[in-house]
C-alpha positions in Angstrom: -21.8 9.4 8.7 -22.3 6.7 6.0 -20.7 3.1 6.4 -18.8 2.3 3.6 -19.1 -0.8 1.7 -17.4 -3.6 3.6 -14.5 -5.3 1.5 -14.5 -9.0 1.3 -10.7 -9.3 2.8 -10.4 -13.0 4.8 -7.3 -13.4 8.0 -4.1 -15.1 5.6 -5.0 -13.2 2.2 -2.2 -11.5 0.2 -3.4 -7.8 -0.8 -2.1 -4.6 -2.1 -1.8 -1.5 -0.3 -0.9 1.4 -2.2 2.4 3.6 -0.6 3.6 -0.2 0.9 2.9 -3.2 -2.2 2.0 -6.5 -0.8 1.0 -7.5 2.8 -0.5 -10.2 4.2 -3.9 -9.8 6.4 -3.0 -11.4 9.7 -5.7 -11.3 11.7 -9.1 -8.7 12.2 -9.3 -7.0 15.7 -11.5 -4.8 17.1 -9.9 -1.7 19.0 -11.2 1.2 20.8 -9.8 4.4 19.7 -11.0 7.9 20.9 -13.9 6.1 22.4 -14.8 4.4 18.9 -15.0 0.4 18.4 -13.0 -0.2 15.0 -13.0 -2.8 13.4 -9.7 -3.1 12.0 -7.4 -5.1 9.2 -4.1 -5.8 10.6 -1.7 -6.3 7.8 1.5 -7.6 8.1 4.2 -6.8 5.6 7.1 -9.3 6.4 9.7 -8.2 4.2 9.8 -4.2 5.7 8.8 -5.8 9.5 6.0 -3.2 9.3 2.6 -3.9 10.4 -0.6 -1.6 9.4 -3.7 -1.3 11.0 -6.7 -0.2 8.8 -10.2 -0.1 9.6 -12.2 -2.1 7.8 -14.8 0.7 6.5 -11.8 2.6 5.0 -9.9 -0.4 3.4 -11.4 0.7 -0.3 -11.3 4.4 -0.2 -7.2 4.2 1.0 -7.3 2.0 -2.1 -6.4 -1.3 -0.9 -7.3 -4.3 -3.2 -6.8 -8.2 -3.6 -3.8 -9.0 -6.0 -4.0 -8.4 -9.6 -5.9 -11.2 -11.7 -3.7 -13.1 -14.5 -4.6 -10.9 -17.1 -3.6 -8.1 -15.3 -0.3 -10.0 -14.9 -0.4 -10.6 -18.6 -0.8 -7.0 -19.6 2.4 -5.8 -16.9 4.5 -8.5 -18.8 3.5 -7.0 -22.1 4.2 -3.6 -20.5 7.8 -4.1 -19.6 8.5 -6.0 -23.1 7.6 -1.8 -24.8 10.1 0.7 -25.5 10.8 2.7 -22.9 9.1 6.1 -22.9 11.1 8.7 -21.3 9.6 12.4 -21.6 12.2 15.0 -22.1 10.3 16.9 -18.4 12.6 17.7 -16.4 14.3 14.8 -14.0 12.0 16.5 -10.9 8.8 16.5 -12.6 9.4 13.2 -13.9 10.4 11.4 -10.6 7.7 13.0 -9.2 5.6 11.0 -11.6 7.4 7.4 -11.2 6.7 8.2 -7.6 2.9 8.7 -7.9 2.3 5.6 -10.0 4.6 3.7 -7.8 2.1 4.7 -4.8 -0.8 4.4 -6.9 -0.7 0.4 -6.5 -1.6 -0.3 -10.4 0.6 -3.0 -11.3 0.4 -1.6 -14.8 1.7 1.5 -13.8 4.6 0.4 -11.9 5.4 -1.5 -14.8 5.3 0.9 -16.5 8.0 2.6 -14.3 10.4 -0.6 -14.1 9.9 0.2 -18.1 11.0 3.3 -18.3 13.8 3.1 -16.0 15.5 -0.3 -16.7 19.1 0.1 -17.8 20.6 -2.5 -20.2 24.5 -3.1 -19.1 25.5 -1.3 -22.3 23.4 1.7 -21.3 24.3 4.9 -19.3 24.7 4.6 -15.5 21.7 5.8 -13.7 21.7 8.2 -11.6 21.4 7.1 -7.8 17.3 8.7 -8.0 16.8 6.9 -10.9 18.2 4.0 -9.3 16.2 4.1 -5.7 12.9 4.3 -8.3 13.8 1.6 -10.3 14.0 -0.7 -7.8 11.3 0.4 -5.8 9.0 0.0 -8.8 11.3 -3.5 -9.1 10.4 -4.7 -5.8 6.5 -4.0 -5.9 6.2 -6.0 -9.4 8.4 -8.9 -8.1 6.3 -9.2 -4.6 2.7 -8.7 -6.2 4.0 -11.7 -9.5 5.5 -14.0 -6.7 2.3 -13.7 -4.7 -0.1 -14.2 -7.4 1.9 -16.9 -8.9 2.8 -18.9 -5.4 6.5 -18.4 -6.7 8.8 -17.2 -4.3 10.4 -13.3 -5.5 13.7 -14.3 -6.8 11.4 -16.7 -9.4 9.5 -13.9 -9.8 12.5 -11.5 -10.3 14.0 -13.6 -12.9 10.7 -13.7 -14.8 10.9 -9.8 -14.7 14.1 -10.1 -15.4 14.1 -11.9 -18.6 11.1 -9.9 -20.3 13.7 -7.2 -20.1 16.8 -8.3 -21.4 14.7 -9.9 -24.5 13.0 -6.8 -25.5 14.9 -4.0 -28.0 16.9 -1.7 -26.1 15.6 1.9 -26.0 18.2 4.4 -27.9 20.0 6.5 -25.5 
């Protein structure tokens, strides 16, 4: 069995895992499981009181990574200002989509969801899918800005909030 490439993660450090958005590395223990010594992350995600364990050694291939540089910021921000680009798939196929880039932990790609899916008050009502996306997409872009930025999320949120109401609204 080959050792995978250590990541550089330091105890305190913000990071991004995938299927949960930003957590904060608590501490690194070492654990005996099924008669192994792991070496393990413990990540503690304070908003969802959830705390994840994952070895070191795996921390690259589950896809875990530090926050998103400025740029990458920068290019999310440009993102949302677009049109919105809804396919005419059918609502399954496409939520099944939103989900996967959602989980996928690309900041780009969720804003690209919180694109798509943003409502302006003179739009349609979503529907309550649409909405549970939306503001799961929401949630991860607002946690990973207000982490990068040192902001706290509702600065963060209202950042978001108006690249969105200044861009064209989409036609419906």
């Amino acid at each position: 069995m080959s050792k995978a490439k250590k990541p550089d993660f330091r105890p305190n450090e913000f990071v991004v895992y995938p299927a949960h958005g930003v957590g904060q590395i608590v501490r690194i223990e070492k654990q005996e499981i099924a008669g192994l010594e792991l070496e393990l992350f413990v990540i503690s995600f304070e908003k969802d009181k959830m705390t994840l364990r994952v070895p070191t050694d795996k921390a690259v291939v589950v896809g875990m990574r530090p926050l998103s540089s400025p740029d990458v910021v920068s290019k999310a921000m440009a993102t949302l200002k677009g049109k919105a680009r809804v396919k005419k798939a059918m609502w399954s196929r496409r939520a099944q989509e939103y989900e996967q880039k959602i989980n996928s932990g690309d900041l780009i790609a969720i804003a690209e969801v919180v694109r798509d899916l943003h409502r302006a008050d003179d739009q349609r009502e979503q529907s309550y899918s649409e909405r549970q996306l939306y503001e799961q997409a929401l949630e991860r872009l607002t946690r990973e800005i207000g982490a990068i930025s040192g902001e706290d999320e509702a600065s963060a949120q209202a950042q978001i909030d108006s690249v969105l109401t200044s861009r064209k609204p989409a036609a419906a």
